[in-house]
MARGULO-962930 format. One record per residue (C-alpha): residue number from 0; residue in one letter; x negated, y negated, z negated. Coordinates in nm, 3 decimals, m for minus. Layout:
@resi = NUM	resn = A	X = X	Y = Y	Z = Z
...
END
This chain:
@resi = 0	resn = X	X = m8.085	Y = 0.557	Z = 0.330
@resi = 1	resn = X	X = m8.056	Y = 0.653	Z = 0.716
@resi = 2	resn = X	X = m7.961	Y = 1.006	Z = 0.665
@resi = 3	resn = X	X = m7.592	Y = 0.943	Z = 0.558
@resi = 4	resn = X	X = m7.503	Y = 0.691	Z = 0.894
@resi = 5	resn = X	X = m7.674	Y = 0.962	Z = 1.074
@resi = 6	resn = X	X = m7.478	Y = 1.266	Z = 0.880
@resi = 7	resn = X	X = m7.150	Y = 1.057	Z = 0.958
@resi = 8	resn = X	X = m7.165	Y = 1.006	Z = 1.287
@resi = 9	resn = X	X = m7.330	Y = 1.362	Z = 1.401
@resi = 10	resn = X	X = m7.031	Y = 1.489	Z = 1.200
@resi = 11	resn = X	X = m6.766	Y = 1.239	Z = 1.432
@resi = 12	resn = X	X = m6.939	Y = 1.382	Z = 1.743
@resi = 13	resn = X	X = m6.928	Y = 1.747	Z = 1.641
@resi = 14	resn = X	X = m6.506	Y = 1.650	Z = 1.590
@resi = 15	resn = X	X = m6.487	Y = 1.476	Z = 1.885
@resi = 16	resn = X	X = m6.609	Y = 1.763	Z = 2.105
@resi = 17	resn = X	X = m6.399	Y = 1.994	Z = 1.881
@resi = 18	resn = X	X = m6.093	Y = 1.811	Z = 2.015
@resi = 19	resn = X	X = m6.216	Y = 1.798	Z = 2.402
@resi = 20	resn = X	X = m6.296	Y = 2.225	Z = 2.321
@resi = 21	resn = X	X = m5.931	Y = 2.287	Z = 2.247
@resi = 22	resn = X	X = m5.772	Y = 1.994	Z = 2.452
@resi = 23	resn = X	X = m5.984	Y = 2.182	Z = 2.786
@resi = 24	resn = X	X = m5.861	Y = 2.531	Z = 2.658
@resi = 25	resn = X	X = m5.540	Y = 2.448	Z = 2.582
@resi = 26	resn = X	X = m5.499	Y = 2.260	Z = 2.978
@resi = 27	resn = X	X = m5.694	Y = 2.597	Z = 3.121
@resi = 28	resn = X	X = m5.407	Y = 2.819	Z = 2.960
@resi = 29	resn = X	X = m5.106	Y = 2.583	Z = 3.090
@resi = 30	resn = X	X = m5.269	Y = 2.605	Z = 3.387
@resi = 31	resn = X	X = m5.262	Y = 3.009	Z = 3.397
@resi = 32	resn = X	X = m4.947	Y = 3.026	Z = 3.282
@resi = 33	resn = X	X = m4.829	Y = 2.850	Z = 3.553
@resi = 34	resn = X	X = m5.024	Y = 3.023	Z = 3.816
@resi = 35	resn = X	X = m4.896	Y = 3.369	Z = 3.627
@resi = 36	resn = X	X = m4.488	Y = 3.254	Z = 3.624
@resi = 37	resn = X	X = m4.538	Y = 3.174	Z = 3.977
@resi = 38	resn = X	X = m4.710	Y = 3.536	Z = 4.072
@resi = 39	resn = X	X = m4.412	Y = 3.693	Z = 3.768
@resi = 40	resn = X	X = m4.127	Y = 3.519	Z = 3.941
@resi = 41	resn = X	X = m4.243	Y = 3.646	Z = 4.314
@resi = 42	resn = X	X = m4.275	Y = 4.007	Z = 4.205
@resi = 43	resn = X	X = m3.947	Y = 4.022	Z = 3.981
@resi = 44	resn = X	X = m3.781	Y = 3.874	Z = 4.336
@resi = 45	resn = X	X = m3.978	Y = 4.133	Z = 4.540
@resi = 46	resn = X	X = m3.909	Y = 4.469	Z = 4.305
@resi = 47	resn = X	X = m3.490	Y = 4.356	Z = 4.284
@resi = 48	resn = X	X = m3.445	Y = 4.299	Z = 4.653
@resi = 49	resn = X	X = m3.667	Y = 4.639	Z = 4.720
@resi = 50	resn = X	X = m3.441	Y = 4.823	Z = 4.422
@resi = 51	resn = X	X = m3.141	Y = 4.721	Z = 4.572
@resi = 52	resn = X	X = m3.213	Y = 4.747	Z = 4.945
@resi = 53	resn = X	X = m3.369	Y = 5.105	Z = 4.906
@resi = 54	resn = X	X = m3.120	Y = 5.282	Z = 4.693
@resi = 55	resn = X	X = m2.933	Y = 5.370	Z = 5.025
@resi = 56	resn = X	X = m3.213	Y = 5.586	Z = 5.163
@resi = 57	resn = X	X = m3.339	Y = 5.718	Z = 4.832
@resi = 58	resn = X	X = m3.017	Y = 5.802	Z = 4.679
@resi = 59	resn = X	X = m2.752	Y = 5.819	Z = 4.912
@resi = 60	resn = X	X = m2.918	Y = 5.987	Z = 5.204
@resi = 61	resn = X	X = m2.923	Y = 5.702	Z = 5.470
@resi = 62	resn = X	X = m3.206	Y = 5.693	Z = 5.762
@resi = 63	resn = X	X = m3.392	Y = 5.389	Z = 5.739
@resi = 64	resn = X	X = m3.494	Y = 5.461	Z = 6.127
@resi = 65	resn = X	X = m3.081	Y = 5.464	Z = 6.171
@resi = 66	resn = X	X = m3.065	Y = 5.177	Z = 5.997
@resi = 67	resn = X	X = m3.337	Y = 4.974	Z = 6.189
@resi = 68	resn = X	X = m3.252	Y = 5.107	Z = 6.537
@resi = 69	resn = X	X = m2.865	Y = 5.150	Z = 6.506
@resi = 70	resn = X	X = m2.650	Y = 4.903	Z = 6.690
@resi = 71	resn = X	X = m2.324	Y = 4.913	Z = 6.534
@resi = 72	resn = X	X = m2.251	Y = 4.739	Z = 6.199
@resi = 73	resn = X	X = m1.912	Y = 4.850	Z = 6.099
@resi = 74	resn = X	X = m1.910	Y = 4.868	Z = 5.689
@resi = 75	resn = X	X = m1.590	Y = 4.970	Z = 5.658
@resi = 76	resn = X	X = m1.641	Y = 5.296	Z = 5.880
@resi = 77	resn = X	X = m1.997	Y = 5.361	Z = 5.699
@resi = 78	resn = X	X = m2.184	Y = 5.210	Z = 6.002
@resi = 79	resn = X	X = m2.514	Y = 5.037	Z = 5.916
@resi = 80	resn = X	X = m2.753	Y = 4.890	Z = 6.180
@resi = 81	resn = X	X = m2.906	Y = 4.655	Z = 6.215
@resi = 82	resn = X	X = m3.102	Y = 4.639	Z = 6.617
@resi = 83	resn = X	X = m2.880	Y = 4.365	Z = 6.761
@resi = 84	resn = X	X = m2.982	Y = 4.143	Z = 6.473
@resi = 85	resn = X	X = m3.351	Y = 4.219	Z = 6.464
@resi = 86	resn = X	X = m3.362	Y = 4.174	Z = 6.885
@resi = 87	resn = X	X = m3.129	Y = 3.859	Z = 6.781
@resi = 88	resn = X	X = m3.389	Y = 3.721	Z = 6.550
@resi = 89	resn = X	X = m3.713	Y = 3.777	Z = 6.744
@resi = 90	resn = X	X = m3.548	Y = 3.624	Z = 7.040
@resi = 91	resn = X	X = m3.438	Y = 3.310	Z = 6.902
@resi = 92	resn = X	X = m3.796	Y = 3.297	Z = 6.696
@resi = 93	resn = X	X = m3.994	Y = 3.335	Z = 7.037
@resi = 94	resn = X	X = m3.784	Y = 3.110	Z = 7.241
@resi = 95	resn = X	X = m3.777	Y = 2.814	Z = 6.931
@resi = 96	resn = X	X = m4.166	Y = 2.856	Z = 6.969
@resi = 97	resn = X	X = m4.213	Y = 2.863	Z = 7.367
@resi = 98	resn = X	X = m4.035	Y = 2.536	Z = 7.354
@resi = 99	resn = X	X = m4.106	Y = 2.392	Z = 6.976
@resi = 100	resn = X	X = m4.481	Y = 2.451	Z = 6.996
@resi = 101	resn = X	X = m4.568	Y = 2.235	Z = 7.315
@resi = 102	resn = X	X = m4.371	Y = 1.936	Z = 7.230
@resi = 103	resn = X	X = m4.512	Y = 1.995	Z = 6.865
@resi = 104	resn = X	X = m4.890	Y = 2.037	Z = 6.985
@resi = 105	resn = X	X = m4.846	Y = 1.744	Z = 7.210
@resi = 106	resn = X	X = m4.600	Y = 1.489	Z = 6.974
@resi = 107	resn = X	X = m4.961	Y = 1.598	Z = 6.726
@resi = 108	resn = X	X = m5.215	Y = 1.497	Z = 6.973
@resi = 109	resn = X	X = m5.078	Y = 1.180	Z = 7.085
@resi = 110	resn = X	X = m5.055	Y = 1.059	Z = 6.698
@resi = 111	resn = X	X = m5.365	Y = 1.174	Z = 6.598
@resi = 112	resn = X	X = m5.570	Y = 1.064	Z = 6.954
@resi = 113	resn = X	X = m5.421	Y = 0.845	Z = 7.151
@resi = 114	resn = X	X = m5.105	Y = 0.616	Z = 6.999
@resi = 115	resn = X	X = m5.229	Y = 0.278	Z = 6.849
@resi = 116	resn = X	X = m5.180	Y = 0.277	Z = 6.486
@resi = 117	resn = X	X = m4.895	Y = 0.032	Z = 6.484
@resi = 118	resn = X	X = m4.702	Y = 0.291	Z = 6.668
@resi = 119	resn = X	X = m4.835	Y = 0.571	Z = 6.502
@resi = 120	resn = X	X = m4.739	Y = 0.451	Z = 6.177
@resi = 121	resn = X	X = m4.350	Y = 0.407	Z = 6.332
@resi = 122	resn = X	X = m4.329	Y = 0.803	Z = 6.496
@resi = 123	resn = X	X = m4.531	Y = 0.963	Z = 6.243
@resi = 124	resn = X	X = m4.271	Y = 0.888	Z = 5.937
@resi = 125	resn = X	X = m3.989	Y = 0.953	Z = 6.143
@resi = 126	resn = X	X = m4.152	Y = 1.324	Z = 6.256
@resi = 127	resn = X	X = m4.178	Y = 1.370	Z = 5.865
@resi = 128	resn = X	X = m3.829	Y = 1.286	Z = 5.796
@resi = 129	resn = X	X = m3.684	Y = 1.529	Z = 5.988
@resi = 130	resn = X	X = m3.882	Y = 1.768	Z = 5.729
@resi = 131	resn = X	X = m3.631	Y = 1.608	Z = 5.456
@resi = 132	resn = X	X = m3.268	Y = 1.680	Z = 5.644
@resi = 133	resn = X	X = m3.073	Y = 1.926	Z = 5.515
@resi = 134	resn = X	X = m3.080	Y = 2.224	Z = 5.765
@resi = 135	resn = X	X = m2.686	Y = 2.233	Z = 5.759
@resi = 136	resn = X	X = m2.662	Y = 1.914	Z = 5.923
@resi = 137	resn = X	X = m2.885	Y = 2.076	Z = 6.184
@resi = 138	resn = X	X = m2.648	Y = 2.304	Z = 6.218
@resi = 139	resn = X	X = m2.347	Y = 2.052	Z = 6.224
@resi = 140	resn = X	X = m2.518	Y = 1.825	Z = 6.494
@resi = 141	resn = X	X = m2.603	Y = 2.171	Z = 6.732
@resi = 142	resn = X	X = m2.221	Y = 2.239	Z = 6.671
@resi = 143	resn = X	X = m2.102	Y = 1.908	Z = 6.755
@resi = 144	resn = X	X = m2.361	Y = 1.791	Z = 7.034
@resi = 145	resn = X	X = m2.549	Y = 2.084	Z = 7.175
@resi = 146	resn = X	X = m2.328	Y = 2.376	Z = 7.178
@resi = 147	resn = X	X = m2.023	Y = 2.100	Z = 7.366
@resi = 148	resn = X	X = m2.283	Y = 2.030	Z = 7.580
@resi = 149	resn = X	X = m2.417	Y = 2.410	Z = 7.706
@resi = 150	resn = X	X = m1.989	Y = 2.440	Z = 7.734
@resi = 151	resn = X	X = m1.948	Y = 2.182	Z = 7.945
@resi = 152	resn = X	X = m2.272	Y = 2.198	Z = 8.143
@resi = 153	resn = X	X = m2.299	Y = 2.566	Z = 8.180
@resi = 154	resn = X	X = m1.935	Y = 2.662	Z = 8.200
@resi = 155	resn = X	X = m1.918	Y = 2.888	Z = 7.887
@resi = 156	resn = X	X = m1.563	Y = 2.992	Z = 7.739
@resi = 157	resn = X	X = m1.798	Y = 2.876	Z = 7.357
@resi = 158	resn = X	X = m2.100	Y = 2.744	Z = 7.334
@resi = 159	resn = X	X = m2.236	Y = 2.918	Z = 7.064
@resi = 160	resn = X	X = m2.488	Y = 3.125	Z = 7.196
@resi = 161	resn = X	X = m2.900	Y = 3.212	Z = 7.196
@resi = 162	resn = X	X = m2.971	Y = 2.922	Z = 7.373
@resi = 163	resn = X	X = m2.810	Y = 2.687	Z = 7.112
@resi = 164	resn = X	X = m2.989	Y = 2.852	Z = 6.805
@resi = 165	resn = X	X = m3.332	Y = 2.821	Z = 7.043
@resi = 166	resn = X	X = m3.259	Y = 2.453	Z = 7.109
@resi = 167	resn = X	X = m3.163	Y = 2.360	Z = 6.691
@resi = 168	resn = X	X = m3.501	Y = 2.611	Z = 6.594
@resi = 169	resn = X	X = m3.697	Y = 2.417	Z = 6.791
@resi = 170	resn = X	X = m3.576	Y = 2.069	Z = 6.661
@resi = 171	resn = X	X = m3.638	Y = 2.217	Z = 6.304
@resi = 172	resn = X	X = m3.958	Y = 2.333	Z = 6.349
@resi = 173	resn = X	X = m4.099	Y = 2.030	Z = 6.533
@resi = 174	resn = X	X = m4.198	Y = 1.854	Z = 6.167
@resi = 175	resn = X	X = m4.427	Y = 2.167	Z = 6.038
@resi = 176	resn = X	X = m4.588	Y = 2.215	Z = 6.385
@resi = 177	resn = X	X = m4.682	Y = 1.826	Z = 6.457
@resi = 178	resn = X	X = m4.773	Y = 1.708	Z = 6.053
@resi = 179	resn = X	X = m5.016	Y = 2.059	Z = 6.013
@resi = 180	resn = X	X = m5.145	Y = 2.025	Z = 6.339
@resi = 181	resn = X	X = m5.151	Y = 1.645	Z = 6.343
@resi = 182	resn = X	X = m5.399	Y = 1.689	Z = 5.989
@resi = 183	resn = X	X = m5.649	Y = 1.959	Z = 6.168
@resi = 184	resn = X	X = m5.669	Y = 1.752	Z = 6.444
@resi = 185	resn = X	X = m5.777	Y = 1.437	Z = 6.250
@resi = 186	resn = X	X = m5.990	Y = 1.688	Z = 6.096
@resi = 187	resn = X	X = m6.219	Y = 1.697	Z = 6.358
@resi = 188	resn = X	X = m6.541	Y = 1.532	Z = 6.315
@resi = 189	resn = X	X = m6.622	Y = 1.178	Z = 6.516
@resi = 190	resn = X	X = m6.913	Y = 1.308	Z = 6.658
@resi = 191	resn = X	X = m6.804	Y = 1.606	Z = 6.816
@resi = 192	resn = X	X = m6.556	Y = 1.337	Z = 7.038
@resi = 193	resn = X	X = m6.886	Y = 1.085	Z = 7.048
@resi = 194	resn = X	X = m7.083	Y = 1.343	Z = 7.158
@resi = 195	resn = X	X = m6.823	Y = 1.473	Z = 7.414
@resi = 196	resn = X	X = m6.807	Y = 1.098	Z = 7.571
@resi = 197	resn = X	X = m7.163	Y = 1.069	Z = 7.553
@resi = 198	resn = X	X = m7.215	Y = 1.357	Z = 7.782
@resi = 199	resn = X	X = m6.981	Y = 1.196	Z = 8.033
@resi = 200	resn = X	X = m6.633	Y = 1.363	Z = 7.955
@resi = 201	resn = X	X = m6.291	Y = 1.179	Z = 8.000
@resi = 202	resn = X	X = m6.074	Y = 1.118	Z = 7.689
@resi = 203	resn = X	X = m5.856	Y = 1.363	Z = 7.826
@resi = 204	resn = X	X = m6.126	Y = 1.622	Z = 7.898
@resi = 205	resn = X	X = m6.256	Y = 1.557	Z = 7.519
@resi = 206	resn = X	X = m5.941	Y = 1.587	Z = 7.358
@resi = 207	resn = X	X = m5.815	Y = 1.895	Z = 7.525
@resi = 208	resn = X	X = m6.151	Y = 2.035	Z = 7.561
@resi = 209	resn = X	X = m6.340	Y = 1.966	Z = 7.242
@resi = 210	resn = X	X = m6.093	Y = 1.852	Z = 7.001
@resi = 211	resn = X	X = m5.809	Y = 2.054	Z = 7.018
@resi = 212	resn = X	X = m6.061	Y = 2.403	Z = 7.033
@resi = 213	resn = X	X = m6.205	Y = 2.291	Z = 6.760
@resi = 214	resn = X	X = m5.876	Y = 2.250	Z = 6.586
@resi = 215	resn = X	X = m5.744	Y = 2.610	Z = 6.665
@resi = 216	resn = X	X = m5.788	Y = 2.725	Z = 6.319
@resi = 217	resn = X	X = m5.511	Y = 2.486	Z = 6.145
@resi = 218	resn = X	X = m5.316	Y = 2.460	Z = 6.496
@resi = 219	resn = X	X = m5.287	Y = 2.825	Z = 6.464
@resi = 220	resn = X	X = m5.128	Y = 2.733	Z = 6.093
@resi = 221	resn = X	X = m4.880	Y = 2.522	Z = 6.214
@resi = 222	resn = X	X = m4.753	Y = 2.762	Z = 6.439
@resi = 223	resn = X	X = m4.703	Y = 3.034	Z = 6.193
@resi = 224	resn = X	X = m4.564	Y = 2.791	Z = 5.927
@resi = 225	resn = X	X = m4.364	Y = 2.703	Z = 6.222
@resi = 226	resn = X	X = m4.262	Y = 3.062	Z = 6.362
@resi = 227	resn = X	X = m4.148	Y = 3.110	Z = 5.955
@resi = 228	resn = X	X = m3.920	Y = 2.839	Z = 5.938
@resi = 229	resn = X	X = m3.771	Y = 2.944	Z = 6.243
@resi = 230	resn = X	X = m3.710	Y = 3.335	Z = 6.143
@resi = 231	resn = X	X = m3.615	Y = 3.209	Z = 5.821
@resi = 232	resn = X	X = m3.326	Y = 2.984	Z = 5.902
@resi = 233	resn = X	X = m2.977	Y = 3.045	Z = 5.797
@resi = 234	resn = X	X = m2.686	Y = 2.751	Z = 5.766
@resi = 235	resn = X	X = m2.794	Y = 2.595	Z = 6.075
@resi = 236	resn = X	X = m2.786	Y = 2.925	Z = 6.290
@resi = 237	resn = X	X = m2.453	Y = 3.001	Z = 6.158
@resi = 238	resn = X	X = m2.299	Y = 2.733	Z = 6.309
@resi = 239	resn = X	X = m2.423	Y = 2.778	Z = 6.632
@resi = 240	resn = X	X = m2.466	Y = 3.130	Z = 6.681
@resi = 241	resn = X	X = m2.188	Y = 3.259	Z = 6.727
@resi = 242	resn = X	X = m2.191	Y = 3.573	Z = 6.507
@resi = 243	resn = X	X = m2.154	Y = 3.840	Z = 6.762
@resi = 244	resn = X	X = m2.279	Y = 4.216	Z = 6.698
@resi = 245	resn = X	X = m2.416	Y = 4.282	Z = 7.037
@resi = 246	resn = X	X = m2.741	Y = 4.326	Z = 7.150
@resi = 247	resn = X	X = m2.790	Y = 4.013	Z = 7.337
@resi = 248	resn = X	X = m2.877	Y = 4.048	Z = 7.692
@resi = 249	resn = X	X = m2.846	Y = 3.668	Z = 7.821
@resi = 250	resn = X	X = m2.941	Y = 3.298	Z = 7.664
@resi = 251	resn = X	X = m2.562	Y = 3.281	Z = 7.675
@resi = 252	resn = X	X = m2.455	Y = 3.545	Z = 7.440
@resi = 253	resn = X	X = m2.375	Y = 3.488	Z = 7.134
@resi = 254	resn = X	X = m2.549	Y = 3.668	Z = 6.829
@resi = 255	resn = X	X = m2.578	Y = 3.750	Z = 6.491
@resi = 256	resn = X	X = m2.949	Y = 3.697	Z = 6.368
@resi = 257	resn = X	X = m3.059	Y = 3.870	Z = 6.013
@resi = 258	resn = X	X = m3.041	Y = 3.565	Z = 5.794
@resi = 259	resn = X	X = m2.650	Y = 3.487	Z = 5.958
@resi = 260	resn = X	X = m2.559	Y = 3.892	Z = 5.832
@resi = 261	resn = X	X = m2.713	Y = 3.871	Z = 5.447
@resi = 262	resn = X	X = m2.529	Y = 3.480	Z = 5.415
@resi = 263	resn = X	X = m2.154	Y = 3.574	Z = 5.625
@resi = 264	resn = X	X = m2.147	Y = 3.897	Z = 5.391
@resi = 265	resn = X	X = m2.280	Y = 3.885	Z = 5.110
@resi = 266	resn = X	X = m2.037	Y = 3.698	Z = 4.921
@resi = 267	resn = X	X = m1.781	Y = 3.995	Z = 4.946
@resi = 268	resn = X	X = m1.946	Y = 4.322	Z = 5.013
@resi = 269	resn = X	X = m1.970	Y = 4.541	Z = 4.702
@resi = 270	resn = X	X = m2.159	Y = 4.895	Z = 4.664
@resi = 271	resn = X	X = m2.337	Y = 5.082	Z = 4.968
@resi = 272	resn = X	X = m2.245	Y = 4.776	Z = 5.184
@resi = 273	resn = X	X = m2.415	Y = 4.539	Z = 4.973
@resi = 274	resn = X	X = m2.712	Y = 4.755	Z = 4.955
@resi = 275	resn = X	X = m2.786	Y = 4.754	Z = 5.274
@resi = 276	resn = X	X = m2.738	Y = 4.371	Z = 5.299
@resi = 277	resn = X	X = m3.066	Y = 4.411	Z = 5.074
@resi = 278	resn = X	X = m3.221	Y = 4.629	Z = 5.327
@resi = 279	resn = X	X = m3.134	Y = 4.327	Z = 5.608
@resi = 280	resn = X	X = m3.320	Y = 4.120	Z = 5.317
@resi = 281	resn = X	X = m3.630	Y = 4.377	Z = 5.323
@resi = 282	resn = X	X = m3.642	Y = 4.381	Z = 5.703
@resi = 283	resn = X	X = m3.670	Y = 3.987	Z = 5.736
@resi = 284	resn = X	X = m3.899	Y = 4.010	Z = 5.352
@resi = 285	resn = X	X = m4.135	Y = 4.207	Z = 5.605
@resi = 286	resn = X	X = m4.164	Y = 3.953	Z = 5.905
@resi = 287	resn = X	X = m4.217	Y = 3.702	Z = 5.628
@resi = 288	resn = X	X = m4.473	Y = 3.863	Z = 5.490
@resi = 289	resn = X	X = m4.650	Y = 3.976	Z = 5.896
@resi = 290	resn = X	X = m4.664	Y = 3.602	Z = 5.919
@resi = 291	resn = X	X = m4.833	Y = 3.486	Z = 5.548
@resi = 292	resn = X	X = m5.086	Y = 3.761	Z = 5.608
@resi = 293	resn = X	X = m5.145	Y = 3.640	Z = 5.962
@resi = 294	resn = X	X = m5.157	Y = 3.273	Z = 5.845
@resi = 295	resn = X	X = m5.399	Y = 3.410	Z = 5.592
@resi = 296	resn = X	X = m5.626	Y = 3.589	Z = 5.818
@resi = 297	resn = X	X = m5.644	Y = 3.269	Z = 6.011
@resi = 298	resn = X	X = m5.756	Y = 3.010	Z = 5.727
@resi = 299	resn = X	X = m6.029	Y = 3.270	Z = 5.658
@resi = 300	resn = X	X = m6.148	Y = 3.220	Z = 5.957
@resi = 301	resn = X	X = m6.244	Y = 2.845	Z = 5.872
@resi = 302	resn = X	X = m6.187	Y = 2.610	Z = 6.173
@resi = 303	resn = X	X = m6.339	Y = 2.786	Z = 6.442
END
């Protein structure tokens, strides 16, 4: 009399798990197909900008050491290189981050340490905004405010110039550098700044001493996250760079960075010239990828 209850109800569990079986395979391959379109969609990306950008060298008989070390770019008299723009681009990077970075690392410090919460909560949404501008109207307000200003104040015929793309880099970058390295700061166990306190150290001392060291790992993150925003940049350093071919040799001179060459061009070069606009791309594809591998070599290192 018990055995058919009992039959009924072992077979309702054997459906039920049935169901949770191919409901739990079914999510595992959405989840793989996602993770594969992403990885798919990368490498198509990679192998078209590498097809196009090396034909030049592989085909046509170009030096790729020309091309990276040449300092005239002159399409229409078969002149490709690209030096000026390289030099261009690591300048501008390295002076967005000798100026980006401290305010960054301190604007992250003072939220996560030392501002009540009431302001905290004001200056920490407003950091994270400037995440969600459009970098063109980075470049509009360097055209409108800083580059008038560097005119004016440093008696420049334009001023569109290194120092302007420095100056809007580092504005852009500040959101990466202070939310990352605002996180890995709160990171940080309490008792590490308890114990700190306990042995007699200031705030300060704590903070700069025992904190922030043992915050390198994801401060080290938000600088490279940081370094590739600024390398990566395009519509707001065309405004304010100034889109000269020369190798620049002063904060004043204007210059023509990578990303400014593949965007002012591309729309009407055709054939070898747009091939090596490619190449430009594989050039800055490279620093891109220095930077993920450095990033990556830091998280592996945990956060110490």
């Amino acid at each position: 009399m018990t055995s058919l209850p009992l039959k009924k109800e072992t077979e309702k569990i054997g459906k039920s798990n049935k169901r949770k079986y191919r409901l739990e395979k079914f999510s595992g391959n959405l989840f793989l197909f996602c993770a594969l379109l992403s990885v798919i969609s990368l490498l198509l990306i990679i192998c078209f900008v590498f097809y196009k950008g090396a034909h030049p060298f592989l085909a046509e008989g170009y030096r790729f050491l020309d091309f990276l070390l040449g300092s005239d770019w002159v399409p229409s008299e078969d002149k490709f290189g690209i030096l000026p723009m390289i030099i261009a681009s690591l300048y501008a990077t390295i002076g967005a981050l000798i100026i980006g970075v401290p305010i960054g690392l301190l604007t992250a410090i003072f939220l996560a340490e030392i501002a009540p919460k009431s302001i905290a909560k004001i200056i920490s949404p407003a950091v994270q905004l400037l995440a969600g501008i459009p970098s063109v109207l980075y470049g509009v307000f360097g055209l409108a405010i800083i580059v008038p200003f560097l005119q004016n104040h440093l008696g420049l015929i334009k001023g569109q110039s290194l120092v302007a793309v420095i100056l809007v880099l580092a504005i852009m970058m500040l959101p990466t550098v202070v939310t990352v390295a605002e996180t890995s700061i709160r990171a940080v166990p309490k008792t590490y700044r308890e114990g700190s306190l306990a042995l007699g150290a200031s705030p300060i001392g704590t903070i700069f001493k025992v904190v922030v060291p043992a915050a390198k790992s994801g401060i080290m993150t938000a600088i490279v996250l940081g370094m590739g925003r600024a390398i990566g940049e395009t519509m707001a350093v065309i405004l304010v760079a100034g889109n000269s071919l020369i190798i620049p040799t002063s904060l004043t001179d204007s210059v023509r960075p990578l990303t400014t060459n593949i965007a002012l061009e591309m729309g009407y070069a055709f054939g070898t010239h747009q091939e090596m606009l490619f190449a430009t791309g594989i050039v800055l594809f490279s620093f891109i990828l220095i930077l993920n591998f450095t990033l990556a070599r830091i998280s592996s290192k945990g956060g110490n």
